[in-house]
N, C-alpha and C positions, 0 to 999 in steps of 0.2 A: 437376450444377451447382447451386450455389448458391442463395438469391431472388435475390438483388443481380445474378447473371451472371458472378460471377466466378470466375474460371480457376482458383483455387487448387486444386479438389478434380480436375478436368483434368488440370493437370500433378501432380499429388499421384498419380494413376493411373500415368501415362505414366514419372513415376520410379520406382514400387515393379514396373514392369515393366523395369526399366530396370539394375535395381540387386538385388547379392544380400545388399546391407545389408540389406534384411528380411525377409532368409529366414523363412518360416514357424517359429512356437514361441521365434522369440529371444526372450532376455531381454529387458525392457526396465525401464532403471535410473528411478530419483527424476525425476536431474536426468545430464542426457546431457553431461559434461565431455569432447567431442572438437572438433576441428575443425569444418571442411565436410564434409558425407556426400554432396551433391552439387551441384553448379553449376548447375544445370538448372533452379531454380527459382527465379527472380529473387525478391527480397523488397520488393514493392511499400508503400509503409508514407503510412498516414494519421496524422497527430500532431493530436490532439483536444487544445487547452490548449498556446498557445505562448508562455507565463510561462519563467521562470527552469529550472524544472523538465522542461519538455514541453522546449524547445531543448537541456537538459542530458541531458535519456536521449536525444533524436534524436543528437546527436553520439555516446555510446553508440553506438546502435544503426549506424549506418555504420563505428564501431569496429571491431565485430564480427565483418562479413561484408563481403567486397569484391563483393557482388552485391547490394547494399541501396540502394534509393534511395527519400529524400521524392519521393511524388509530389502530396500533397495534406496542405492544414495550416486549420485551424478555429480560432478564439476567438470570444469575445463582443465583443470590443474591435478594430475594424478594425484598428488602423493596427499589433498586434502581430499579427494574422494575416499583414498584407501585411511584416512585416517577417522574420516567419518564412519566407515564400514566399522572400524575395530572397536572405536567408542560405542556403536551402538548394535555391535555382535553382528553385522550384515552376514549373510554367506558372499566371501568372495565373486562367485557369480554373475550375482547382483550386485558389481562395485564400478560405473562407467568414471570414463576421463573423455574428453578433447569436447571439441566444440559439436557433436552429434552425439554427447552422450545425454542427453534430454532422450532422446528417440529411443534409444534402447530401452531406459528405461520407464519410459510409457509403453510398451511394449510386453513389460513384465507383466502378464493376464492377472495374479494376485492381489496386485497394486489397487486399492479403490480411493485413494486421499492420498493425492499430491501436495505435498510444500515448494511453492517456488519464493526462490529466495536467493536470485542469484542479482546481479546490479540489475537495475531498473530497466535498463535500456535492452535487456533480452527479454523482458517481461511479455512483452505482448506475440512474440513469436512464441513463448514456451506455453502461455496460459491459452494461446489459437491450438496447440500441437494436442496439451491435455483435453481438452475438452472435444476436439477430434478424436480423441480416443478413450473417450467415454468416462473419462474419473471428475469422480468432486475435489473441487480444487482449493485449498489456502494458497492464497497471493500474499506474500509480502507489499507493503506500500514505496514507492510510487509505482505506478502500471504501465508507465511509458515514460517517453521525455519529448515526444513530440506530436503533431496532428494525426499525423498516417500511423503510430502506435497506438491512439487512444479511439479512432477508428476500429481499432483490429481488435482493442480491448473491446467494443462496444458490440461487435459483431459478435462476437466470442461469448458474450453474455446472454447476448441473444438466442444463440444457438444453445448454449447452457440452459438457457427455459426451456428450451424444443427438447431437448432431450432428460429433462425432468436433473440434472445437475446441480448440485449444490456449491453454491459459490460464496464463501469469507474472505474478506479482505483486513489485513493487517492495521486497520484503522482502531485499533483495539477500547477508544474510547466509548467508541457505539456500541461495547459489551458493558461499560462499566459502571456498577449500579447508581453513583453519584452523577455522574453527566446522564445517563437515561431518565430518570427522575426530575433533575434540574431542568431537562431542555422538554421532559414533556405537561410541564410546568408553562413554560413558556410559551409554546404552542397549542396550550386551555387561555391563552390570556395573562398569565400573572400580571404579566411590567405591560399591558398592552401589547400598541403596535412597534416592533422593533424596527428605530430609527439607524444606529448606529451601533458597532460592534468593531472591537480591535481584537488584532491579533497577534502575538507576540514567538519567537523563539530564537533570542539572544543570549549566545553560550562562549564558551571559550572555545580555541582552537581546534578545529578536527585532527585525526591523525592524519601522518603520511608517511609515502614509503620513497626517498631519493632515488631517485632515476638509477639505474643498473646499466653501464655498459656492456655487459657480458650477453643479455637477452635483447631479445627483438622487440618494437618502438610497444607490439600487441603486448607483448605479456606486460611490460612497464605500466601500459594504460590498465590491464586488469589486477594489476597489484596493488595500486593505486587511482580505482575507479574513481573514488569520491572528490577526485580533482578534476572530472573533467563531464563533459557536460551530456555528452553522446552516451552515457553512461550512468551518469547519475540524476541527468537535468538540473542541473546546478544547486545549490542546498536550499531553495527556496523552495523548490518541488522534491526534492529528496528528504529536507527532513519538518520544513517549514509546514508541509500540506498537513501534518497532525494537525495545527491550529487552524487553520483553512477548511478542511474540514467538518471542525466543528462549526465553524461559520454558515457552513453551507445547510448542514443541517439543521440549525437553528431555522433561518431562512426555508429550508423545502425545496431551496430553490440553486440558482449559480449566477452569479454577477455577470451582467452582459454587456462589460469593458473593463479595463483596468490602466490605469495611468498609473508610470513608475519612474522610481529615480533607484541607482544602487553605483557599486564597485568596486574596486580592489585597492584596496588601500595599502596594504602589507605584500610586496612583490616576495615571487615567491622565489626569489633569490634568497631572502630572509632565513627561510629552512631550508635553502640547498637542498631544494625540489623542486618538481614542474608538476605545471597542471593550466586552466583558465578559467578555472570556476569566479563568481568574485564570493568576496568574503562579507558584504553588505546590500541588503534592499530594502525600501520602503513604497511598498504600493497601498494606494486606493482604489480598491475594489466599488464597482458600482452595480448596486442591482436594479430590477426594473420596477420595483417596487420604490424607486428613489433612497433607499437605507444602501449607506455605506460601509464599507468595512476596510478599517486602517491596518494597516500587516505592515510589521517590522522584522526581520530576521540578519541575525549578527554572529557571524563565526570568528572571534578576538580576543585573545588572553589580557587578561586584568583590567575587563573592564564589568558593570553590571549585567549581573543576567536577571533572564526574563522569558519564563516560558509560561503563558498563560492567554487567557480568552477572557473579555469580557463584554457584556449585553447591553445596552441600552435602551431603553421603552419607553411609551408616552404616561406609564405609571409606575414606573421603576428600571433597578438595572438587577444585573445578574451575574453572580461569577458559575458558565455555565456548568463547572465542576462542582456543582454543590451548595449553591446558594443563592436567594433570589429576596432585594434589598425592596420592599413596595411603599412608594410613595404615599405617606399619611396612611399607612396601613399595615399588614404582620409581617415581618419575615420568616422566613423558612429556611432552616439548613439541614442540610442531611443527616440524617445518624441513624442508618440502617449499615447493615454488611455490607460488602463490599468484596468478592475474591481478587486475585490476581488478574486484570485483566485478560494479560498475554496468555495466562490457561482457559480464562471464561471464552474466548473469542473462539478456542478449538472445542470445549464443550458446547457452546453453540451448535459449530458446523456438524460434531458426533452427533447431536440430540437430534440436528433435521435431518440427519443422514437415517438413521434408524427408525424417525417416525416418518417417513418419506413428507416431511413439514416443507413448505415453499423458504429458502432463504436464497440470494442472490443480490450479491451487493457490485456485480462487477458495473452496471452504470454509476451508481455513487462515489463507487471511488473513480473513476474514469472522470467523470465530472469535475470532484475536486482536486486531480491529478490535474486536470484540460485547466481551472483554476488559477493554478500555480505556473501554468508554463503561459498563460497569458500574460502572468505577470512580467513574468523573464522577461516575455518578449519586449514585452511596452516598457519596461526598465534598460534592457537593451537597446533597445532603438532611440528610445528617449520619444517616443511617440504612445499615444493612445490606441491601442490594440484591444478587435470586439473577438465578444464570445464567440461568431461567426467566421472571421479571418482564423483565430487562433482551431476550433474547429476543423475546418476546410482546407488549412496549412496545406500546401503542397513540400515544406522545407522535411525532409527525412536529415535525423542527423545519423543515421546508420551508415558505419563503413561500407564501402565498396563490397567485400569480402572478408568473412569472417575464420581466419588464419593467421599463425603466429609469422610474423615478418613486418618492414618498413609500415608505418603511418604517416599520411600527411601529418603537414604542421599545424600546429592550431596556435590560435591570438586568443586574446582574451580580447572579448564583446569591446566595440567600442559607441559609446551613444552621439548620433549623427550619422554614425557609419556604417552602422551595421545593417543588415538587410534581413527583414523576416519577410518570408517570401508565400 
């Protein structure tokens, strides 16, 4: 049994006694695309972060499996924790608020499938907490926003293998049946050796919430996470790393530099809001393999969007969602099923939880988290930033203390000026 008390590793016993789904020496895939492997093990699930996003994978996650249920929900902010409780019948109990309500409820012995889903920048303090006390964990994406987060991510993972833990990450493309097929296409050969690969996620405007005189500089910045960078890692790692990701995966691998240009072009006097995120970047990712990969990412109303991946080979290219173009030779596109990723990603984590199957993806995303904040960086600085500096980072962008009151000020990145330390 667990620290926590909980039953998971119990009935995790009693089913692999139970069942000759895991016979001795099976196989055991990536990512497990079946059903239920057994009903026997209810999915008790705690939702850490009940924003737009933690309510959005919990509906997910009851998608998934008709043996799932919230039984415990956390925020910083009461009144969406309790409002989390009531849409998905919590017993009040089990309903935390303030900035230690992670701890309580990981604490709840029931609890064996956590959703963290709260801003990025708490990610690797809550995903180190869960996995200290013993649950399999869904992470929403990104995993950090800086060196000494994806550190703690990585550690975290680690310690998730030691203790036989199952770990999903919100990269929900690495469940979906058209990008699994395309990219392991690619990785037989299709288009050859991949030379060069772009990557795109140019959108219109994000939201925001105007500064509030009435509240403290904290609660402003977490009303309005996605403005600032301590929090979100700016949108190139916040919401850019989907397309990055696939990159990486395509590769195997993770680019060991990145030169960048980006900025803010629309002050955000414009919407009578604050924040310092910028609103544009374009890097070139370089891997050691010599294949690069071009990333664009655009948060700007009425202009083109653009969110997509595409492959380059020394025998073709590839759109790695689903189709691969071969030089003087066949192409292929997809035309099998396909479910909702955002459900397939938590049927995954259910399928290996029950067949006690190997799944852990907390280095991959850590990686292509670590990725996107190199980019930052070397777009920030207006310098060449390695895999290794961004790595080994000593810069923490974590407040002092995590409590509703005053915040320093922040600037928006200046290139020449700015220091990545």
């Amino acid at each position: 049994m667990n620290k926590t008390g909980s039953q998971t590793d119990v009935s995790r016993r009693h089913f692999i006694k139970s069942t000759s789904l895991v016979a001795a020496g099976a196989a055991v895939a990536p990512y497990v695309i079946t059903s239920h492997a057994a009903d026997d093990l209810p999915i008790k699930v705690g939702l850490i972060g009940c924003g737009g996003r933690g309510k959005g994978a919990s509906e997910n996650v009851l998608e998934a499996d008709k043996n799932v249920k919230i039984i415990a929900v956390a925020d910083v902010f009461e009144e969406r924790a309790k409002g989390a409780a009531s849409q998905f019948k919590v017993d009040p109990a089990n309903c935390f608020s303030g900035f230690d309500a992670y701890k309580k409820l990981l604490a709840v012995a029931d609890v064996n499938y956590v959703i963290l889903a709260t801003p990025p920048g708490f990610r690797p303090i809550h995903f180190s907490a869960a996995i200290e006390a013993g649950k399999n964990v869904f992470m929403e994406k990104p995993v950090a926003v800086d060196g000494p987060g994806i550190r703690m991510v990585i550690a975290g993972g680690a310690l998730a293998a030691e203790k036989n833990l199952k770990v999903v990450a919100g990269t929900q493309r690495r469940h979906q049946a058209p990008y699994l097929e395309a990219i392991k296409r690619i990785h037989d050969g299709a288009i050859g050796d991949v030379v060069a690969m772009r990557a795109y996620w140019n959108q219109g405007q994000i939201w925001y919430n105007p500064w509030n005189d009435k509240v403290s500089d904290m609660e402003n910045m977490l009303r309005n996470w996605y403005h600032y960078t301590w929090l979100c890692g700016d949108h190139i790692v916040e919401q850019h790393l989907h397309n990055i990701d696939v990159c990486n995966w395509v590769m195997n691998d993770h680019p060991v530099k990145a030169y960048g240009m980006g900025g803010r072009q629309i002050p955000y006097s414009f919407y009578n809001a604050k924040g310092h995120i910028w609103d544009h970047f374009a890097v070139e990712f370089e891997y050691k393999s010599g294949a690069r990969m071009y990333s664009q990412c655009r948060q700007t109303s009425n202009c083109a969007d653009n969110v997509s991946e595409a492959v380059d080979g020394t025998k073709g290219r590839s759109n790695p969602g689903g189709s691969i173009q071969v030089t003087g030779g066949s192409n292929w596109n997809f035309e099998g099923k396909s479910r909702n990723p955002y459900v397939q990603e938590h049927m995954d984590l259910i399928a290996a939880i029950r067949q006690d199957a190997k799944i852990n993806e907390a280095v991959q995303v850590a990686h292509s988290t670590l990725t996107a904040i190199m980019g930052r960086e070397s777009a920030y600085t207006g310098k060449t930033v390695t895999w290794e500096e961004a790595l080994n980072s000593k810069m923490s962008l974590a407040p002092a203390k995590y409590e509703m009151g005053d915040m320093p000020p922040v600037e928006i990145a200046m290139p020449g000026k700015h220091k990545f330390e």
